[in-house]
N, CA and C atoms as an extended XYZ file, in Angstrom:
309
Properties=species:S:1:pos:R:3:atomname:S:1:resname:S:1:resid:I:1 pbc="F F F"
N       -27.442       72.807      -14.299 N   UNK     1
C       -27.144       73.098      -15.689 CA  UNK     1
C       -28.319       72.664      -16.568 C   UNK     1
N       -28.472       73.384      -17.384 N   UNK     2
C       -29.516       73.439      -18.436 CA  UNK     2
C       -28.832       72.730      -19.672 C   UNK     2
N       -29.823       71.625      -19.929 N   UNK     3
C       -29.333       70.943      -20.991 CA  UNK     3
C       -30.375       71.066      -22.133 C   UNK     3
N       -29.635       71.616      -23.461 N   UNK     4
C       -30.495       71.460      -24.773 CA  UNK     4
C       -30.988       70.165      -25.369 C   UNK     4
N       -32.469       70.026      -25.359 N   UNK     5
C       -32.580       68.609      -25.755 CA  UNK     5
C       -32.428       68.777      -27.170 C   UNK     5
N       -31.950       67.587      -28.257 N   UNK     6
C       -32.030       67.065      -29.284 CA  UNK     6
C       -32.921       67.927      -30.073 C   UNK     6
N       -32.673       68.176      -31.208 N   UNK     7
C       -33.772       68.524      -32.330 CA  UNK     7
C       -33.653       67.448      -33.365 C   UNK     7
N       -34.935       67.096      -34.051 N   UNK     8
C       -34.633       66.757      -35.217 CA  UNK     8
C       -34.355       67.184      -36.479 C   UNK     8
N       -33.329       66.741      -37.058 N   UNK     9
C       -33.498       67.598      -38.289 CA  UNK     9
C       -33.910       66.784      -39.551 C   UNK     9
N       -34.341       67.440      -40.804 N   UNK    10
C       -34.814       67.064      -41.976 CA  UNK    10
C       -34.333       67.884      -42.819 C   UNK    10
N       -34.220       67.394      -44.404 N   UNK    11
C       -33.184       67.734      -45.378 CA  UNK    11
C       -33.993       67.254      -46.255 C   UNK    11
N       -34.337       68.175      -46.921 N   UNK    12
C       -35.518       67.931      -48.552 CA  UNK    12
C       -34.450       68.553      -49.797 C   UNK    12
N       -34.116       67.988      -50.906 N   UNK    13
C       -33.556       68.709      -51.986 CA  UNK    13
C       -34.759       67.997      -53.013 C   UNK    13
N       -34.776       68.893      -53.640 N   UNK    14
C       -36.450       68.477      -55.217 CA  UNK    14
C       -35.571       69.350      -56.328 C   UNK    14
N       -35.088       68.412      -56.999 N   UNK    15
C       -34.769       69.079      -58.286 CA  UNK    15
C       -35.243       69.288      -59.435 C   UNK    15
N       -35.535       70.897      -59.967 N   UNK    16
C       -35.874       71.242      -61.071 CA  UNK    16
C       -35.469       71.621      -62.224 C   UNK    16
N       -36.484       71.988      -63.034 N   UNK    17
C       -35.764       72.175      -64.322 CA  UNK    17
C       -36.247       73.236      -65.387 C   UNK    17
N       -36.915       74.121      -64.027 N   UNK    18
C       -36.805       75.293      -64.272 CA  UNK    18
C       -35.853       76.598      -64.002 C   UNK    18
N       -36.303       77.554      -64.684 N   UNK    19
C       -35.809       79.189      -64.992 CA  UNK    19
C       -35.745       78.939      -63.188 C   UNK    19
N       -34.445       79.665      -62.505 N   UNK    20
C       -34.679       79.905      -61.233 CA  UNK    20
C       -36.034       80.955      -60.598 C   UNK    20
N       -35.805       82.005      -61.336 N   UNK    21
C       -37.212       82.814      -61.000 CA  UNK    21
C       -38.313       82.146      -61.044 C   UNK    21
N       -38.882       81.204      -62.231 N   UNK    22
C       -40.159       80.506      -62.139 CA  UNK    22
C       -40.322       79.420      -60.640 C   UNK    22
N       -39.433       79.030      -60.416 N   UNK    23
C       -39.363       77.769      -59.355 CA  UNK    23
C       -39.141       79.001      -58.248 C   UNK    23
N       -39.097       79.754      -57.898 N   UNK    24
C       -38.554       81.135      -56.640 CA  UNK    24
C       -40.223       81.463      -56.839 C   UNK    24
N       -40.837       81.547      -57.719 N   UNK    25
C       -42.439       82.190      -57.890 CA  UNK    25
C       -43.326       80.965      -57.161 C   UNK    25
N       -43.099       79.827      -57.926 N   UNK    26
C       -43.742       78.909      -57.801 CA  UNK    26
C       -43.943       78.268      -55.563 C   UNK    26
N       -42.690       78.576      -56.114 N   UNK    27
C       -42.255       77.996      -54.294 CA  UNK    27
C       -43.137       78.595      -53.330 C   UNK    27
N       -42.660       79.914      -53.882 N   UNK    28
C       -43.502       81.189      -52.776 CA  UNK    28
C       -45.212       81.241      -52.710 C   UNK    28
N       -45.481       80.899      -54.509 N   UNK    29
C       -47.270       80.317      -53.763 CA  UNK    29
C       -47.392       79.343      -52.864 C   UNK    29
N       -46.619       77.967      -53.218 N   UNK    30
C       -46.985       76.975      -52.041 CA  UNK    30
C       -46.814       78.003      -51.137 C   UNK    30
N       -45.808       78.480      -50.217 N   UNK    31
C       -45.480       78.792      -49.062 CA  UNK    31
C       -46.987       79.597      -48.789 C   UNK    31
N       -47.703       80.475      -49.254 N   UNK    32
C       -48.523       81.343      -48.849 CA  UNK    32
C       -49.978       80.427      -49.100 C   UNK    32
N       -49.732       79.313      -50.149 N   UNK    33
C       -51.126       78.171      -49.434 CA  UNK    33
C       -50.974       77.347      -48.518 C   UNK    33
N       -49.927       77.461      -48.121 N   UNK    34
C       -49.838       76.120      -47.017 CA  UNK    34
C       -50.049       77.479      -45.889 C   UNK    34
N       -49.518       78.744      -45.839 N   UNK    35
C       -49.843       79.921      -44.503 CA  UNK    35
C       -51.403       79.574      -43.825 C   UNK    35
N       -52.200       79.789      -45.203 N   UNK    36
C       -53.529       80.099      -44.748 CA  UNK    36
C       -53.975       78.388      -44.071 C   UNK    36
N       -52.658       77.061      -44.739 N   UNK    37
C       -53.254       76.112      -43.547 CA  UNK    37
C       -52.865       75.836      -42.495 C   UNK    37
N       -51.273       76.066      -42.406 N   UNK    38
C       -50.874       76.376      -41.232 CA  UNK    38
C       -50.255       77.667      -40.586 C   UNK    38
N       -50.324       77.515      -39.053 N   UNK    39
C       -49.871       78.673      -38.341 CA  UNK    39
C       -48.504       79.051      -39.030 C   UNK    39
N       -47.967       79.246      -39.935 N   UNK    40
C       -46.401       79.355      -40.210 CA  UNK    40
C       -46.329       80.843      -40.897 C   UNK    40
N       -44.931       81.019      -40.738 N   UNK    41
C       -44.436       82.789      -40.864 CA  UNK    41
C       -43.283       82.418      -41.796 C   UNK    41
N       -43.511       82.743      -43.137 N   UNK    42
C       -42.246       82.745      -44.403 CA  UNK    42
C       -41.610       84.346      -44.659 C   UNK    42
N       -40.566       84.559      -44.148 N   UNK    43
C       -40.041       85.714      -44.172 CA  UNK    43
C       -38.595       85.346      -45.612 C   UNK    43
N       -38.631       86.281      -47.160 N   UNK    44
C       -37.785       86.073      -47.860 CA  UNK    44
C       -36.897       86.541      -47.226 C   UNK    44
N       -35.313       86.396      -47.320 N   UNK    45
C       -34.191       87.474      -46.689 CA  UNK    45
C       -33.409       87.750      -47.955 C   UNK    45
N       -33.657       87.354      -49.132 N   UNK    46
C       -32.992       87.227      -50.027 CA  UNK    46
C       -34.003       86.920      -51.340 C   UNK    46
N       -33.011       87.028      -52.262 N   UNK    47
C       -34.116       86.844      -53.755 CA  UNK    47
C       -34.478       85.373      -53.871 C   UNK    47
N       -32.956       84.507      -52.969 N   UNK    48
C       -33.374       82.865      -53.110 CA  UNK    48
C       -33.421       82.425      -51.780 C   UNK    48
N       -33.466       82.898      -50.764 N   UNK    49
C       -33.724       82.431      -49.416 CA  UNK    49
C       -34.812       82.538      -48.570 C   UNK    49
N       -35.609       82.019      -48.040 N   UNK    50
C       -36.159       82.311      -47.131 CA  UNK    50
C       -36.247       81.167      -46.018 C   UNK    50
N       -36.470       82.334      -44.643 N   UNK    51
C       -36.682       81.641      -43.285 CA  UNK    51
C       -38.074       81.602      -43.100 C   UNK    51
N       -38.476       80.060      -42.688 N   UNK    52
C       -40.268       79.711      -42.276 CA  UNK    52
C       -40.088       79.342      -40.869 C   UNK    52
N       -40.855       79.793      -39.953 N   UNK    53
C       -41.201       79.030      -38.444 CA  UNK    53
C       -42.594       79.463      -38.055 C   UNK    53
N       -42.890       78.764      -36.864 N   UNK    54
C       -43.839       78.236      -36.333 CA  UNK    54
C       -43.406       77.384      -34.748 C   UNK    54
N       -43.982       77.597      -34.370 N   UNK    55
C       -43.622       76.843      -32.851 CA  UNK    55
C       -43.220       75.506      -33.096 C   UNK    55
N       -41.966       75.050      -32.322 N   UNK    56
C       -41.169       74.055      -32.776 CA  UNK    56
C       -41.210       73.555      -33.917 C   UNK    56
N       -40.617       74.833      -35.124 N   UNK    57
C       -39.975       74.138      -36.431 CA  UNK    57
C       -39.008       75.569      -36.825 C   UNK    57
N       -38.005       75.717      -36.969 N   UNK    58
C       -37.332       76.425      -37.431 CA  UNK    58
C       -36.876       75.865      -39.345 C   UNK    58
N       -37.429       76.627      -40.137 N   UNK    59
C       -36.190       76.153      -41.254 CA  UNK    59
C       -35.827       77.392      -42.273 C   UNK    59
N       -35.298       77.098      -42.958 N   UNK    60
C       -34.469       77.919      -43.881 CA  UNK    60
C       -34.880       76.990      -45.310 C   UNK    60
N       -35.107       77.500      -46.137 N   UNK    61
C       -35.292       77.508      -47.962 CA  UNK    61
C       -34.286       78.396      -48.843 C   UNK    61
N       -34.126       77.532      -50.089 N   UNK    62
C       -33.016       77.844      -50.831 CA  UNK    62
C       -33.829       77.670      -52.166 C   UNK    62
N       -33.459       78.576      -53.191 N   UNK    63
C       -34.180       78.104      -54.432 CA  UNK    63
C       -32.875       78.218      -55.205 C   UNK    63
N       -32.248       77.346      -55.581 N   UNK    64
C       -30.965       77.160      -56.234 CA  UNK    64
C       -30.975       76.797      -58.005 C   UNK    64
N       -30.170       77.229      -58.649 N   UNK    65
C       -30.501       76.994      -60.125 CA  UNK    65
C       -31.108       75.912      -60.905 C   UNK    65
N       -30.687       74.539      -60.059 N   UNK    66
C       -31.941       73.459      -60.186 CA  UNK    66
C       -32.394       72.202      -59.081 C   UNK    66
N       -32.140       72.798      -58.212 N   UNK    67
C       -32.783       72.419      -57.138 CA  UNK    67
C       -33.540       73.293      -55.986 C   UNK    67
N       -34.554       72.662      -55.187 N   UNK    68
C       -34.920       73.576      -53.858 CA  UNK    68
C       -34.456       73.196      -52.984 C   UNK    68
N       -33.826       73.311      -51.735 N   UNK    69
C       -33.259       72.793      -50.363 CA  UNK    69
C       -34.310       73.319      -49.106 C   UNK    69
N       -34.664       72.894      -48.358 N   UNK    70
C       -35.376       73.175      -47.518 CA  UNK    70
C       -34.457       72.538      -45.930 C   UNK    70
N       -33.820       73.013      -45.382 N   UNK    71
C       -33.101       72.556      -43.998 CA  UNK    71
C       -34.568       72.676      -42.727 C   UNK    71
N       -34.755       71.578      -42.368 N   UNK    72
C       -36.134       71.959      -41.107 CA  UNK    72
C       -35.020       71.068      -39.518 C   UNK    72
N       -35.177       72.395      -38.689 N   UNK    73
C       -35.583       72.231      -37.620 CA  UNK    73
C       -36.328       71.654      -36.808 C   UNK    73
N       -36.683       69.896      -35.827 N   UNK    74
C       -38.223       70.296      -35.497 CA  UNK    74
C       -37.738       70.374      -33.775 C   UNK    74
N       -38.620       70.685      -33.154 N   UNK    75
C       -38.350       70.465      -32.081 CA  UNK    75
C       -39.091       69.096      -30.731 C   UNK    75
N       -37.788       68.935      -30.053 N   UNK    76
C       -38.638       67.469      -29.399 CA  UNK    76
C       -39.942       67.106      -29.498 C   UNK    76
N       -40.810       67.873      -29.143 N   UNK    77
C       -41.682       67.777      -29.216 CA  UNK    77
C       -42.506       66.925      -30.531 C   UNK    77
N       -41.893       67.564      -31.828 N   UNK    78
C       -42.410       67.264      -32.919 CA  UNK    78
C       -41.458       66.417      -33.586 C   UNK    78
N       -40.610       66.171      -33.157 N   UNK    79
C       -39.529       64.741      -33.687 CA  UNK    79
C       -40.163       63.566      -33.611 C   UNK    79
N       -40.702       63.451      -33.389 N   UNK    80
C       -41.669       61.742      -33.684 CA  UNK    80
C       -42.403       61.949      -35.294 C   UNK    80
N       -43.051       63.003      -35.541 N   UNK    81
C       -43.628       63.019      -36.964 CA  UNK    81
C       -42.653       63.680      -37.864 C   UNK    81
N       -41.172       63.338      -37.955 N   UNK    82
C       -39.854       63.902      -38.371 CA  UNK    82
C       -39.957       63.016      -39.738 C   UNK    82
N       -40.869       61.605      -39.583 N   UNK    83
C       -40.917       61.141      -41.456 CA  UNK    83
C       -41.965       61.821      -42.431 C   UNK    83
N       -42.924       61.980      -41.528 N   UNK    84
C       -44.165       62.595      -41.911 CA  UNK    84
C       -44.241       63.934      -42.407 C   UNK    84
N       -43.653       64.644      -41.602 N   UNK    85
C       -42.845       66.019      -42.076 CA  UNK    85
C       -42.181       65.893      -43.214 C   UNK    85
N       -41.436       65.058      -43.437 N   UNK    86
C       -40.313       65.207      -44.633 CA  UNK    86
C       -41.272       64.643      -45.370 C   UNK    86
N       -41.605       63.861      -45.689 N   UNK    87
C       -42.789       63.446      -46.659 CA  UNK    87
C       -43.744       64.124      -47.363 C   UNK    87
N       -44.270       64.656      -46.478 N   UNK    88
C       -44.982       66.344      -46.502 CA  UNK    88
C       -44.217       66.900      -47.553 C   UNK    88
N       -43.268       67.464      -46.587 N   UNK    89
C       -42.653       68.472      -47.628 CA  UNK    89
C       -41.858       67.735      -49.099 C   UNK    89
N       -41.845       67.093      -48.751 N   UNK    90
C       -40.814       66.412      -50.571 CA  UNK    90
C       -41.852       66.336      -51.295 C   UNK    90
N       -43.483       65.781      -51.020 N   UNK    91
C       -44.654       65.898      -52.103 CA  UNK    91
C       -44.979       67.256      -52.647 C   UNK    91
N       -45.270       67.949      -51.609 N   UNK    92
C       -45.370       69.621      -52.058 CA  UNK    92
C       -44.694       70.171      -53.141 C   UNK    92
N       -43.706       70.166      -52.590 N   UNK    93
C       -42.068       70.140      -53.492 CA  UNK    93
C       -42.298       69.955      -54.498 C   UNK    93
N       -42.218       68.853      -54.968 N   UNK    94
C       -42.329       67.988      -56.208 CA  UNK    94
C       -43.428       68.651      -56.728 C   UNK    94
N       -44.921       68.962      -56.155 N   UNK    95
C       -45.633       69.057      -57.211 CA  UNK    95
C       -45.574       70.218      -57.399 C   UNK    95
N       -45.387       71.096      -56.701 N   UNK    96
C       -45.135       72.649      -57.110 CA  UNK    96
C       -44.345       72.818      -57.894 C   UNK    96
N       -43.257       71.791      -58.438 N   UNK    97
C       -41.682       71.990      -59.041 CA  UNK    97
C       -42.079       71.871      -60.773 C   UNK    97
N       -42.802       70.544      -60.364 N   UNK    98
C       -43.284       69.625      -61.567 CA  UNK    98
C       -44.427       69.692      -62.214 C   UNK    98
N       -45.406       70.147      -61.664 N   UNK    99
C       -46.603       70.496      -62.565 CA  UNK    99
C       -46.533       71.566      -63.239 C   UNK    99
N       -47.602       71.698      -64.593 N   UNK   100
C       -47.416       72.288      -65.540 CA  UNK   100
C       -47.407       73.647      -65.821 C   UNK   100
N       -47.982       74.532      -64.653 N   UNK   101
C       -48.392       76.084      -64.932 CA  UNK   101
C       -48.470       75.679      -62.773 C   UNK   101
N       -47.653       77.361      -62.780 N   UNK   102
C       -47.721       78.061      -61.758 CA  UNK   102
C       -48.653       77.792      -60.686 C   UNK   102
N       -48.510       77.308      -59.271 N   UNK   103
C       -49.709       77.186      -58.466 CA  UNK   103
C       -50.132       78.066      -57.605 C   UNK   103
C-alpha cells in the first residue's frame, strides 16, 4: 500500500482597504513579477480566484472585499522552509496591498 506523505500547509490572510478590483490588479502584478523569478504558473479561474503551482506547491488565491487569502500547499520535500514561505508571502502581500500606487 501506497501511503500519502504529509503536506504542509500555509494560510496567509493580508487585509486591505482597497476597491476589490484595485487589490485583484495589484495582486496579479506581484503574481507576474514574482513568474519571471520563479518557475510558477498563475492561472485566474475566476474574477477573484486564482490557482498558482510549481513543483511541490499547490495553492489557490482569493481576493476578497478586504482581505487576500492565499491557501499553499507545500510538498515534503519543501515543508522544512514552510516559515520561510509564509513569510515570503505575507511581506509581498502586505506590500503590494499597502503601498501607494499600483506595482
Amino acid at each position: 500500500m501506497i501511503q500519502k506523505r504529509t503536506v504542509a500547509k500555509v494560510t496567509v490572510i493580508e487585509a486591505h482597504a482597497l476597491e476589490q478590483t484595485e487589490a485583484r490588479a495589484r495582486v496579479k502584478a506581484l503574481g507576474e513579477k514574482l513568474q519571471e523569478k520563479y518557475p510558477v504558473e498563475a492561472t485566474w479561474i475566476s474574477d477573484w480566484e486564482a490557482r498558482i503551482e510549481r513543483t511541490g506547491v499547490k495553492a489557490k488565491l482569493w481576493v476578497e472585499k478586504n482581505a487576500v487569502r492565499i491557501d499553499v500547499e507545500l510538498s515534503f520535500l519543501l515543508a522544512p522552509l514552510r516559515a520561510k514561505i509564509e513569510a515570503r508571502l505575507s511581506k509581498e502581500l502586505k506590500n503590494c496591498l499597502t503601498s501607494t500606487k499600483s506595482t
